[in-house]
ROLUMGU-593047 format. One record per residue: residue number from 1; residue in one letter; z, y, x of N, C-alpha, C in turn. Coordinates in Angstrom, 3 decimals. Layout:
// residues N
   n res      n.Z      n.Y      n.X     ca.Z     ca.Y     ca.X      c.Z      c.Y      c.X
 NUM   A        Z        Y        X        Z        Y        X        Z        Y        X
...
***
This chain:
// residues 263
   n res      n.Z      n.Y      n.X     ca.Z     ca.Y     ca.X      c.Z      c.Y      c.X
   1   X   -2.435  -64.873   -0.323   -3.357  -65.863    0.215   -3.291  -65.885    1.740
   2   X   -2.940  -64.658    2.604   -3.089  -64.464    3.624   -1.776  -65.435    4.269
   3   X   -0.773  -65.211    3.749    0.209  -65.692    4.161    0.145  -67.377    3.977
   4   X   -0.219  -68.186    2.394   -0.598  -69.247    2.446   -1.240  -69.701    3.508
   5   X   -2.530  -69.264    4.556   -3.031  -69.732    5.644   -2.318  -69.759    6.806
   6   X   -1.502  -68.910    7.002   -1.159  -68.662    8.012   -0.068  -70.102    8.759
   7   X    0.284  -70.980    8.047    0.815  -72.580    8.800   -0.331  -73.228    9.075
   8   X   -1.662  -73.374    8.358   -2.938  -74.460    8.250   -3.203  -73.134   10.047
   9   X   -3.174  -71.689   10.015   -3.383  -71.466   11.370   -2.759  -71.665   12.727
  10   X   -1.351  -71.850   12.611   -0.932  -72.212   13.559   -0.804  -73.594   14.250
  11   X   -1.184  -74.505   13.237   -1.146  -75.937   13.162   -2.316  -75.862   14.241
  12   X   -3.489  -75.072   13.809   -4.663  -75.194   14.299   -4.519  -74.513   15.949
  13   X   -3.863  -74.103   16.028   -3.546  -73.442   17.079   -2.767  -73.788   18.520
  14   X   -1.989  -75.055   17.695   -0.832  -76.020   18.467   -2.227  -76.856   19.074
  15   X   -2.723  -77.499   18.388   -3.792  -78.703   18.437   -4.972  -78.246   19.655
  16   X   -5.241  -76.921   19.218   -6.553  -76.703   20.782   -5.984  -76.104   21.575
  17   X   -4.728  -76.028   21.831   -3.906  -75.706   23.020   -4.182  -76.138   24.205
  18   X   -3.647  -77.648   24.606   -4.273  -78.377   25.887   -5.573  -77.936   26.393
  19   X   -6.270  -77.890   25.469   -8.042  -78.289   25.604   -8.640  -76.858   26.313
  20   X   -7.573  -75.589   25.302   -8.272  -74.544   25.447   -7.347  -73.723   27.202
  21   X   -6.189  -74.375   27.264   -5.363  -73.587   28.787   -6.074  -74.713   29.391
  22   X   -6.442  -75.492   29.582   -7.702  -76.540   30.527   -8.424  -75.879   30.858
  23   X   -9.229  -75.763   29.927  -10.714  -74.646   30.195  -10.630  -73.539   30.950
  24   X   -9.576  -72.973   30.466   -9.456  -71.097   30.783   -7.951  -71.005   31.953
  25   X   -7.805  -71.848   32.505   -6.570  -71.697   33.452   -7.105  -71.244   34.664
  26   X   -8.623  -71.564   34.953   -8.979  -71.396   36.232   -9.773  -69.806   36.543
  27   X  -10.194  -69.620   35.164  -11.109  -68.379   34.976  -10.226  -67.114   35.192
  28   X  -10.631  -65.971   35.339  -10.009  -65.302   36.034   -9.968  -64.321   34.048
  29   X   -9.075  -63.225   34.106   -8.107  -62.428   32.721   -8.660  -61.236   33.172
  30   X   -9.571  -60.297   32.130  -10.397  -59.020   32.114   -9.286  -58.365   33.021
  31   X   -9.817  -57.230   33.848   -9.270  -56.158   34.587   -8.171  -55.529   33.776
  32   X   -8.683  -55.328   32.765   -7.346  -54.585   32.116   -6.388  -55.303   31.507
  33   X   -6.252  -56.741   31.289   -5.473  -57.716   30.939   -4.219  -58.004   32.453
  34   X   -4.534  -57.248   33.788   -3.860  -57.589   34.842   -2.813  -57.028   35.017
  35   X   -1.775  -57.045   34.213   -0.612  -55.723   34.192    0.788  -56.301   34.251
  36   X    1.385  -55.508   34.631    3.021  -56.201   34.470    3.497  -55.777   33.252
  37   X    3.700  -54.257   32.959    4.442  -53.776   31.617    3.036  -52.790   31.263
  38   X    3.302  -53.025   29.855    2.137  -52.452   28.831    3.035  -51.653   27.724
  39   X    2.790  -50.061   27.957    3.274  -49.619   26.833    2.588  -49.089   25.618
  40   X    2.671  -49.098   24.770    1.783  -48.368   23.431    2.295  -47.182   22.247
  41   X    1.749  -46.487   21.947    2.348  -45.652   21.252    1.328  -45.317   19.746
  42   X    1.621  -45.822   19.057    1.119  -45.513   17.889    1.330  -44.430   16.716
  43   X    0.458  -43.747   16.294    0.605  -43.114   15.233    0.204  -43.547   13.949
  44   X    1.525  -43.229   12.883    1.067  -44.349   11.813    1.623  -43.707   10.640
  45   X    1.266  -43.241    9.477    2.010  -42.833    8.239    1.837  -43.645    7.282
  46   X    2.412  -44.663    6.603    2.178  -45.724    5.630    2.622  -44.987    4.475
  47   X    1.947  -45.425    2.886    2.194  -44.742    2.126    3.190  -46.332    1.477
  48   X    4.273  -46.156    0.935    4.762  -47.183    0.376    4.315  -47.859   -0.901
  49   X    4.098  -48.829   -1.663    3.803  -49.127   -2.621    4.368  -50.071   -3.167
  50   X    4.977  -50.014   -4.667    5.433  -51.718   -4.972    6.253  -51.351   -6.181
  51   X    7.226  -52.537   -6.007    7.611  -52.424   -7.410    9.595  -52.726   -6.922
  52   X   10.582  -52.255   -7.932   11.794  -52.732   -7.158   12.798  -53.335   -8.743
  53   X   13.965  -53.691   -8.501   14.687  -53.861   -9.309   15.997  -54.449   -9.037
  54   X   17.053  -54.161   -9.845   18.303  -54.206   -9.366   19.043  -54.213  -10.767
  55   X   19.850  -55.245  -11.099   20.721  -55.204  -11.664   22.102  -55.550  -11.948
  56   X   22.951  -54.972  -12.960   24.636  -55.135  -12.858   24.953  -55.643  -13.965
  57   X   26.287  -56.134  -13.653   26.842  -56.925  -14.754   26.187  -57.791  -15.724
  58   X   26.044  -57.449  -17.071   25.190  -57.806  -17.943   23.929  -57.535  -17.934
  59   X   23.364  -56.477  -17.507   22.286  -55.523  -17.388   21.238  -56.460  -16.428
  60   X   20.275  -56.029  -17.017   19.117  -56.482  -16.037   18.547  -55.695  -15.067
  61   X   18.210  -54.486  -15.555   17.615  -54.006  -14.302   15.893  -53.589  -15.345
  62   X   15.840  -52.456  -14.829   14.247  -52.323  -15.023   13.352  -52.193  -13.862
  63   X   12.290  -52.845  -13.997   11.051  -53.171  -13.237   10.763  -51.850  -12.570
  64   X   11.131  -51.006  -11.996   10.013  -49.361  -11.589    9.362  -49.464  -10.384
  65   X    8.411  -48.636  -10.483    7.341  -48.748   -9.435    7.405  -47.547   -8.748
  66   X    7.634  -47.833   -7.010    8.191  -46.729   -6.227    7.378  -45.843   -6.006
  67   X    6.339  -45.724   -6.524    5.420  -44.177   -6.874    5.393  -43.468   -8.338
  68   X    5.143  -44.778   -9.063    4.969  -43.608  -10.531    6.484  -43.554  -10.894
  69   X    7.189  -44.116  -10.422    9.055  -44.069  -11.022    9.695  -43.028  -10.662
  70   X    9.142  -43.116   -8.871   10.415  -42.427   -8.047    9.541  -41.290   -6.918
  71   X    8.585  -41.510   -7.217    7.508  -40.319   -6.101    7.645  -40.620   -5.365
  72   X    7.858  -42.055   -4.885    7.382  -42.139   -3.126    6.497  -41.572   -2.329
  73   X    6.988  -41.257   -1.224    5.184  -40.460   -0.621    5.545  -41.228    0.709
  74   X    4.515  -41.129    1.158    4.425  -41.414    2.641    4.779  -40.240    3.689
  75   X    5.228  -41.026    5.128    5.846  -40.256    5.962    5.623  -41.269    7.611
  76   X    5.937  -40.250    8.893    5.661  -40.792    9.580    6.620  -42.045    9.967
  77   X    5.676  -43.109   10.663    6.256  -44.287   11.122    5.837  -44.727   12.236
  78   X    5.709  -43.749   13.341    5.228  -44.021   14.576    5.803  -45.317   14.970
  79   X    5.031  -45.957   15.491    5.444  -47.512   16.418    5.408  -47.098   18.465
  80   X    6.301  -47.290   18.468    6.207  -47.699   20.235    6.680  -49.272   20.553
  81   X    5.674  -49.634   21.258    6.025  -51.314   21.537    5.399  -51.281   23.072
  82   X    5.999  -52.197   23.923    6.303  -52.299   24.702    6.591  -53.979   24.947
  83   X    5.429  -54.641   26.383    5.247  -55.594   26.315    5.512  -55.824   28.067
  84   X    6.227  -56.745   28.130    6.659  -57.907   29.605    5.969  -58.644   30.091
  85   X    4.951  -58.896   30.848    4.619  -59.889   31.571    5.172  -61.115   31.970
  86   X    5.498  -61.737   31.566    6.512  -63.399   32.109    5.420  -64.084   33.378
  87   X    4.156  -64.520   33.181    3.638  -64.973   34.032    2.413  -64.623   33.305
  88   X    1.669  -66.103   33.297   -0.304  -65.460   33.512   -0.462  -65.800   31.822
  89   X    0.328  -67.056   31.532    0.648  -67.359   29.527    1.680  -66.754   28.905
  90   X    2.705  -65.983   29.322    4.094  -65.622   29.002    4.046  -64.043   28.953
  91   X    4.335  -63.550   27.576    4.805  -62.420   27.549    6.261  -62.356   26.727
  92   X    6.350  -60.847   26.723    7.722  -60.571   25.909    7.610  -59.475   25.242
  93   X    7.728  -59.435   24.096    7.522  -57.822   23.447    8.539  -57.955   22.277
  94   X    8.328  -55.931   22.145    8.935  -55.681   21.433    8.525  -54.622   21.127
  95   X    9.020  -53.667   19.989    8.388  -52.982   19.126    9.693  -52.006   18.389
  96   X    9.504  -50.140   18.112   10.594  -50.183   17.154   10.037  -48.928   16.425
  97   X   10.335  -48.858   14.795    9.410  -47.823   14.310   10.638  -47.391   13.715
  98   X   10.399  -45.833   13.135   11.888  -45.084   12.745   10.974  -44.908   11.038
  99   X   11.946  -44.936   10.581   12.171  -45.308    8.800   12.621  -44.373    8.681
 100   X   11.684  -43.445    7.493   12.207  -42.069    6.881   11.006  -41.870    5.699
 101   X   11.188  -42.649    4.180   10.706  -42.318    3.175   11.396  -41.368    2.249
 102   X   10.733  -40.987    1.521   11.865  -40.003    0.301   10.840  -39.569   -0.970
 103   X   11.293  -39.799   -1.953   10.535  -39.409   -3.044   11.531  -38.731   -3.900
 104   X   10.891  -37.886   -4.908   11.267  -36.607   -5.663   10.480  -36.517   -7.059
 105   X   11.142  -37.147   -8.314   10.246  -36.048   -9.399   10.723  -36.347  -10.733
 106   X   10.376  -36.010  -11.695   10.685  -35.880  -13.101   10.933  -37.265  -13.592
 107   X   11.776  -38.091  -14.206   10.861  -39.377  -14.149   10.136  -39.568  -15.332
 108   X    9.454  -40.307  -15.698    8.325  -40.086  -16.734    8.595  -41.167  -17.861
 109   X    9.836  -41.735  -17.080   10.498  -43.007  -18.521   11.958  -43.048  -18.197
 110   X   12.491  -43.678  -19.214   13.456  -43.856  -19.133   13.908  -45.505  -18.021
 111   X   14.607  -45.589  -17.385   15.311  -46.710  -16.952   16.448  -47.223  -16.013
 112   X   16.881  -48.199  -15.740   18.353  -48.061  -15.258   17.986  -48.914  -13.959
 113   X   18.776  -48.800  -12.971   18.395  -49.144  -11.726   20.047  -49.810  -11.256
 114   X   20.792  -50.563  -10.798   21.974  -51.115  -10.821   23.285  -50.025  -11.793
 115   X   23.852  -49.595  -11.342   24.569  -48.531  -12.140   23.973  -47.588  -12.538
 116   X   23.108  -46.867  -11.820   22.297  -45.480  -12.280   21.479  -45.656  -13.471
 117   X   21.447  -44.983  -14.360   20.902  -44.785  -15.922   19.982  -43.562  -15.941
 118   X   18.926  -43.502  -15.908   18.116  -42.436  -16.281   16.889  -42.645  -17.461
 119   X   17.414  -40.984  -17.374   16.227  -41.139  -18.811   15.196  -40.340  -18.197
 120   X   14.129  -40.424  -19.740   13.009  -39.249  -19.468   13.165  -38.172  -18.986
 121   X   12.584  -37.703  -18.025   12.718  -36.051  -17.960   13.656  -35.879  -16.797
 122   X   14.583  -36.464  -16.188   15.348  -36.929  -15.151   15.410  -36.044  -14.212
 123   X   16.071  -35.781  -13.003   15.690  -35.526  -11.475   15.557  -36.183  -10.905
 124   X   15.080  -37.155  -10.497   15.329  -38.530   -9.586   14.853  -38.469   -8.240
 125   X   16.070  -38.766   -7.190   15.681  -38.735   -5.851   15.747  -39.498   -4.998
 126   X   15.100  -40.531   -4.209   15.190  -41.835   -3.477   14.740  -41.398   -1.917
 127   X   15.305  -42.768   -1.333   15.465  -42.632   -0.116   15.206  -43.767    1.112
 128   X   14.466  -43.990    1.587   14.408  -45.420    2.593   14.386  -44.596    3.789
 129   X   15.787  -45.162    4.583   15.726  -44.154    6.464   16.186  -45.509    6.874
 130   X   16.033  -45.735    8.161   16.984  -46.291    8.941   15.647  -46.845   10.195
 131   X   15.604  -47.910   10.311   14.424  -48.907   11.709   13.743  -49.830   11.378
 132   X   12.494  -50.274   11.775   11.751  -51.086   11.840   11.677  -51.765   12.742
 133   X   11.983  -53.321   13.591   11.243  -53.346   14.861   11.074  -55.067   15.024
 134   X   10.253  -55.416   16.440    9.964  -56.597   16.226   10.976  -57.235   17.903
 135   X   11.514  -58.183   18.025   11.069  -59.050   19.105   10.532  -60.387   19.290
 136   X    9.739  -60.674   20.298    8.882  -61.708   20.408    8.359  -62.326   21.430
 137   X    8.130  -63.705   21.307    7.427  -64.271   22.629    6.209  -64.938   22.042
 138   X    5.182  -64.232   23.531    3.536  -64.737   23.148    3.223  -65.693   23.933
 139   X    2.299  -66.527   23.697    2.353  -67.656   25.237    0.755  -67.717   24.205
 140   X   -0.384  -67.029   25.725   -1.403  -67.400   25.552   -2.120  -68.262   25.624
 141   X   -2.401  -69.332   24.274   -2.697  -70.647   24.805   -4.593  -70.710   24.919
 142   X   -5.575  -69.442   25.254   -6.054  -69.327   25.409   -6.880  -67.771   26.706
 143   X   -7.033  -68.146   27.772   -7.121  -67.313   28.500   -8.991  -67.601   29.426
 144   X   -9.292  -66.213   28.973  -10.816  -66.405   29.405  -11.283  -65.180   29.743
 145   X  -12.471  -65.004   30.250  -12.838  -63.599   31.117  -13.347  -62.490   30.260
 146   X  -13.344  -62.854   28.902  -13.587  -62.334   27.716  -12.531  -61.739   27.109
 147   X  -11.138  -62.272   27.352   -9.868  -61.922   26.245   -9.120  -63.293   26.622
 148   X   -8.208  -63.278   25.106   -6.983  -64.257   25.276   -6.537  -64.296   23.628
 149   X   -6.338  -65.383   23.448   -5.557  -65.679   22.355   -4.067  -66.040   21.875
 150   X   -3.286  -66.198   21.591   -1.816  -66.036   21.890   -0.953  -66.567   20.520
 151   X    0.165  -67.195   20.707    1.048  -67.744   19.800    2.296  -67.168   19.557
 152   X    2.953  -66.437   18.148    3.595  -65.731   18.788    4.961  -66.569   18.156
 153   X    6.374  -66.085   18.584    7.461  -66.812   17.772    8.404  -65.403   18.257
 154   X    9.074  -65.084   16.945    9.874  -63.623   17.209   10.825  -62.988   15.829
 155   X   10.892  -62.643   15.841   11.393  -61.989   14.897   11.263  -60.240   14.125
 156   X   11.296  -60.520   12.868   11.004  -58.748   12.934   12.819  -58.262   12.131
 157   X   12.985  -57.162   12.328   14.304  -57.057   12.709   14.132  -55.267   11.480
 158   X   15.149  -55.531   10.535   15.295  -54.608    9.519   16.438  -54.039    9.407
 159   X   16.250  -52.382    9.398   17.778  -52.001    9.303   17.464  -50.470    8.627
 160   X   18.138  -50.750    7.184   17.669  -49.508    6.562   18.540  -49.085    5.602
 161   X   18.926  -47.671    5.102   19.830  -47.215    4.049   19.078  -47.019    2.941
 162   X   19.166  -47.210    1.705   18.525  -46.887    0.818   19.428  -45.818   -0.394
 163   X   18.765  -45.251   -1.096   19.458  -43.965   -2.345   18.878  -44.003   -3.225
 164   X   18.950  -44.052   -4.369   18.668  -43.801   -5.693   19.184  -43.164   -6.146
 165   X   19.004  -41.263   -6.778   19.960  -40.638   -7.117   19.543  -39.861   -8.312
 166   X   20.436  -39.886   -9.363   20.185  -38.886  -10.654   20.955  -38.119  -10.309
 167   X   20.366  -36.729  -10.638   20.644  -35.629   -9.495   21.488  -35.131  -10.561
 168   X   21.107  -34.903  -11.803   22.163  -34.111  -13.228   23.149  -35.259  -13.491
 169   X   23.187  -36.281  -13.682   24.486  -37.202  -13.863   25.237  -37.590  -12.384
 170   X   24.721  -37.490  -11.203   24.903  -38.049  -10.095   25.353  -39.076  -10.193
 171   X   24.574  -40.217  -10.947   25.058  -41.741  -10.819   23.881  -41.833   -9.557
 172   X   24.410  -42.546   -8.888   23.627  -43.051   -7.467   23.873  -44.287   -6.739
 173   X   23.176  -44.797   -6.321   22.965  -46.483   -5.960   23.046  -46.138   -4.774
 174   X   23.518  -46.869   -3.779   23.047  -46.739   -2.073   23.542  -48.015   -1.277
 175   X   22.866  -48.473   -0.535   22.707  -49.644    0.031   22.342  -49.700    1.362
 176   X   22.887  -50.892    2.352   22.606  -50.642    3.462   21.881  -51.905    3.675
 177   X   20.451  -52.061    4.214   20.097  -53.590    4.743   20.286  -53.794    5.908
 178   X   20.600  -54.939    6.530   20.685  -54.831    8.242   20.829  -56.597    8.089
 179   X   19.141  -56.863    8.920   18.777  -58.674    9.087   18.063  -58.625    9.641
 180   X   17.848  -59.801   10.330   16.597  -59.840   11.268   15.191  -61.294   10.482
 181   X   14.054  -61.326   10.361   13.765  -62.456    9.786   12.789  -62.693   10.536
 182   X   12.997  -64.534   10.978   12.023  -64.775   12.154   10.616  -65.140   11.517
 183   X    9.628  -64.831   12.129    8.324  -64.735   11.967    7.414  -65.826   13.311
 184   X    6.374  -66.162   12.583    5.207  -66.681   13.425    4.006  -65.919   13.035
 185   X    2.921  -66.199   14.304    1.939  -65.747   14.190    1.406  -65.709   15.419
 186   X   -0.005  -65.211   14.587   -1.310  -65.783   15.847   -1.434  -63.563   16.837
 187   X   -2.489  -63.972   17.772   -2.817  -62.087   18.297   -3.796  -62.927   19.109
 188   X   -4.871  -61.843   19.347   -5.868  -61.897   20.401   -6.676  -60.727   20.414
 189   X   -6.937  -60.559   21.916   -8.174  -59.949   22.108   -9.425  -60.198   22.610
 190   X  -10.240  -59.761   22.324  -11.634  -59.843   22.526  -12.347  -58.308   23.391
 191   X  -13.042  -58.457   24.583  -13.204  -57.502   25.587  -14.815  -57.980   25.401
 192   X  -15.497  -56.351   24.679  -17.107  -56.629   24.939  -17.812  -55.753   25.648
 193   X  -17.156  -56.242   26.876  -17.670  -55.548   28.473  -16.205  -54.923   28.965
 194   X  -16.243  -54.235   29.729  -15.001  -53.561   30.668  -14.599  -52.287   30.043
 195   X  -15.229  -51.871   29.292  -14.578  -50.764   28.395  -14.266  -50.488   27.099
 196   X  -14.853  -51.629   26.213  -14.277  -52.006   25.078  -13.846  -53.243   24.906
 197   X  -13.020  -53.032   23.609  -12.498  -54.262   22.917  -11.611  -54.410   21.840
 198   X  -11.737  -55.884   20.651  -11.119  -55.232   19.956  -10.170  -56.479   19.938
 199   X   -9.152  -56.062   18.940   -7.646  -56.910   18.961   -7.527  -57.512   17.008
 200   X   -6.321  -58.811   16.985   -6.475  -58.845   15.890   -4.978  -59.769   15.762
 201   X   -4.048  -59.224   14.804   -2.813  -60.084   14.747   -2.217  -59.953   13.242
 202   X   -1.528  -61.695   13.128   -1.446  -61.713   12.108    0.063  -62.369   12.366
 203   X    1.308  -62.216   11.435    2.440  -63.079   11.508    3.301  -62.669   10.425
 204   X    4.250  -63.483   10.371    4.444  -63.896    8.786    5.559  -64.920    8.747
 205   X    6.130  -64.824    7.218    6.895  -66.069    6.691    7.127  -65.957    5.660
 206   X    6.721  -66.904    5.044    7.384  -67.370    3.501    8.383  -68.325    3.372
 207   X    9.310  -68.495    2.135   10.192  -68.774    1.977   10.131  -69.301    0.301
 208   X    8.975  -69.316   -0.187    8.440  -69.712   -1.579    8.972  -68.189   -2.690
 209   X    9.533  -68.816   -3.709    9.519  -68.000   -4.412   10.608  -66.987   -4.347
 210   X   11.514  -66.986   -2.968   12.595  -66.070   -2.626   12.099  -64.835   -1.925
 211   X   10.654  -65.228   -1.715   10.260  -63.719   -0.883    9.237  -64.194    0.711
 212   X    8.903  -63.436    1.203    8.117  -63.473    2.428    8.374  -61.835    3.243
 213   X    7.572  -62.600    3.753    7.441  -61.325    5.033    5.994  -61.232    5.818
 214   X    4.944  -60.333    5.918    3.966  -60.633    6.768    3.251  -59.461    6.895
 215   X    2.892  -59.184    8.443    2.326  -57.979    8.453    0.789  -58.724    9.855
 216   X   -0.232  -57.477    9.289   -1.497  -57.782   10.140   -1.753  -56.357   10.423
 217   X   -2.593  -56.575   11.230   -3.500  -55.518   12.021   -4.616  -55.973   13.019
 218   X   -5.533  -54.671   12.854   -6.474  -54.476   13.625   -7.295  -53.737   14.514
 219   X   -7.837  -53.435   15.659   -7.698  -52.477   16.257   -9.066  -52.800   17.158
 220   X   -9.321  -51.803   17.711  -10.379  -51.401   18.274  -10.036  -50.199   19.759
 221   X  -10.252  -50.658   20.792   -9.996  -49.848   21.788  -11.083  -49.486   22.661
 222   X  -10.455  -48.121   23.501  -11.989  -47.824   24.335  -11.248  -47.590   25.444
 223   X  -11.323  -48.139   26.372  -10.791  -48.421   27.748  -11.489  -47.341   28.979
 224   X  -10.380  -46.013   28.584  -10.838  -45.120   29.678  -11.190  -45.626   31.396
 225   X   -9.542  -46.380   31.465   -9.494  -46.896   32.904   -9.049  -47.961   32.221
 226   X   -9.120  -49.309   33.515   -8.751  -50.399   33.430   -6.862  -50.354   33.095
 227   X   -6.276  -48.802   32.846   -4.670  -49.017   32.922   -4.732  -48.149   31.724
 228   X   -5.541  -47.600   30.781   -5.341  -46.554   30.149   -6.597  -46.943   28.920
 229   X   -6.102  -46.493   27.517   -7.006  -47.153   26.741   -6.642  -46.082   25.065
 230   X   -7.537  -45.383   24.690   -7.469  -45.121   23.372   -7.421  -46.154   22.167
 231   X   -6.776  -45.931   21.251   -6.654  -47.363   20.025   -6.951  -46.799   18.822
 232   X   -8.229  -47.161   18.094   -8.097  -47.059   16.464   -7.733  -48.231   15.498
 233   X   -7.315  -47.785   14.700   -7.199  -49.684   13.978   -6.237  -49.337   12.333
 234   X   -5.913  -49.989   11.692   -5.346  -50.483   10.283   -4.232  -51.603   10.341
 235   X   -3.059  -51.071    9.845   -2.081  -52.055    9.903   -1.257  -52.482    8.692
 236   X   -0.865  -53.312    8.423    0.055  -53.236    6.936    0.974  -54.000    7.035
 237   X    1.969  -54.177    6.251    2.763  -54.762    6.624    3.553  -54.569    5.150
 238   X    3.985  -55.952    4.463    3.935  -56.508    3.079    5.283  -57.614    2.976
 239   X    6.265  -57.300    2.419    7.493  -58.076    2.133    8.239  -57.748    0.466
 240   X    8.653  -59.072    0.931    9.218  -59.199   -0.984   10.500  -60.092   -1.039
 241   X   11.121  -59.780   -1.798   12.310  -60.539   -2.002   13.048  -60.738   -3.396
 242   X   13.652  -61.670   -3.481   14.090  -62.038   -5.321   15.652  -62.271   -4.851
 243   X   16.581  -62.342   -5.679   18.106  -62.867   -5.723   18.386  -62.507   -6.811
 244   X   18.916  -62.998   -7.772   19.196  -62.959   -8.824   19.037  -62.012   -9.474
 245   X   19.687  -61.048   -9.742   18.772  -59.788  -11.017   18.315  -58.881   -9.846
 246   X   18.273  -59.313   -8.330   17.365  -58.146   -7.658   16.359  -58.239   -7.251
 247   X   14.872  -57.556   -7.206   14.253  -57.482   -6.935   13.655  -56.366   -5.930
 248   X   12.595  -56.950   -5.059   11.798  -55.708   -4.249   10.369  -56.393   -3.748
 249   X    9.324  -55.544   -3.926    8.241  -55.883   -3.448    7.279  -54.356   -2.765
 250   X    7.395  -54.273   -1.349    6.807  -53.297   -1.135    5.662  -53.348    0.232
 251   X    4.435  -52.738   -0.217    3.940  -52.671    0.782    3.718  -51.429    1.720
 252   X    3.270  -51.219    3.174    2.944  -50.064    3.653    1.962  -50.528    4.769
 253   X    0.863  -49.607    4.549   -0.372  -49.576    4.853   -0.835  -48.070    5.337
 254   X   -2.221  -48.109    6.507   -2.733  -47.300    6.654   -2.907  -47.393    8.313
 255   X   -4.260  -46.446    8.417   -4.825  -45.929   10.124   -3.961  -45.823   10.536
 256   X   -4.364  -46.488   11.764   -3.266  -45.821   13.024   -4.502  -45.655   14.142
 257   X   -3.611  -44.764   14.882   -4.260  -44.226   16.466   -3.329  -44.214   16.972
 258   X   -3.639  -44.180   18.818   -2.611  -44.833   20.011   -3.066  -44.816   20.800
 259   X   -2.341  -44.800   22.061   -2.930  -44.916   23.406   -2.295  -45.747   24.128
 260   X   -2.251  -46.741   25.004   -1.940  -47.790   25.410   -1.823  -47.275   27.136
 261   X   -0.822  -47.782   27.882   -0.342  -47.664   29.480   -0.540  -48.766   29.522
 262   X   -0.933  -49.138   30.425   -0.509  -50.544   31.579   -0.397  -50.130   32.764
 263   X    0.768  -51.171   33.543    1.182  -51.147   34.928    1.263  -52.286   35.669
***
């Protein structure tokens, strides 16, 4: 549903553009909004969740779910992003998180995954490593002594090895992804007074029934100094994809904390 809104938001967003850099061009951008480069560092462990599938030749493929199938667990996915100043509407960012899942365990059914065949009782060992990251341009089409609102157009950028391994037959699957898929979306903050404030971003793409892409977050900061800022907040980030007997749908979610530079 989230993603369904997200064109009816940007539409909405194109439209009070004029009206809203009119208003707010003359007003002066919170103290801590006055920066050239903004760095951030997040701490983040997402637990993975979803469902995958893959199949060969004749074979279809069975449906398994990357926790009760394959023991996914969660692991760290620190984010560092790092943002450009262009002018007083113009930024530039970017973002890159390091990819290192792995799950381990008995499996509790039987099923086949492209070549690999397992049964009950199994060793089964999986694997997601490789990068996460975004680039992007924001152009705040809202700027006021309160915060700023912002449009974004960018891309989020995927590059990952994957393993599926039966450890007693050693039939094993392994795959490399490496694409970038461009994304839109809205970000803003909101400043309630000079030492707090909170943030809120959403961006995304669908592609109908071939899959999407869309991740949000939210955050809450406490602004030691006008250059220096603690961050709590919740982020997730939700993609899916179909091609003929393959499937993947996974999400990863969870708290994050951070501390934010500006210069």
């Amino acid at each position: 549903m989230t993603v369904r809104l997200l064109p009816g938001a940007l539409v909405l967003a194109l439209l009070l553009a004029p009206i809203a850099t009119r208003r707010g061009a003359a007003q002066e951008i919170p103290a801590a909004e006055q920066y050239h480069v903004r760095v951030e560092y997040l701490l983040w462990s997402p637990q993975p969740v979803g469902q995958l599938q893959k199949g060969v030749s004749d074979r279809e493929g069975t449906l398994i779910d990357a926790v009760a199938d394959l023991g996914m667990q969660s692991a760290a996915a620190n984010e560092l992003r790092a943002v450009l100043r262009l002018g007083a509407a113009w930024k530039l960012r970017g973002s890159w998180s390091p990819i290192d899942f792995q799950g381990e365990l008995a499996a509790p059914r039987a099923f086949s995954y492209g070549t690999a065949v397992v049964s009950a009782g199994d060793d089964v060992r999986c694997s997601i490593k490789g990068n996460y990251g975004s680039a992007e341009l924001e152009w705040d089409f809202v700027r006021q002594p309160q915060g700023f609102v912002g449009l974004l157009v960018g891309t989020r950028i995927i590059d990952v090895d994957t393993l599926l391994l039966n450890v007693g037959t050693a039939d094993r699957v392994v795959e490399t992804q490496r694409f970038p898929i461009p994304v839109l979306g809205l970000t803003g903050r909101y400043y309630l007074g000079r030492r707090f404030s909170v943030e809120g971003e959403l961006a995304g793409l669908t592609i109908g029934d071939r899959g999407h892409i869309w991740e949000w977050a939210v955050a809450g900061r406490v602004h030691v100094l006008d250059r220096f800022a603690g961050t709590v907040g919740y982020r997730k980030i939700g993609l899916a994809g179909r091609t003929n007997r393959d499937f993947l749908q996974l999400d990863l979610g969870r708290w994050t904390l951070g501390i934010e530079i500006s210069l």
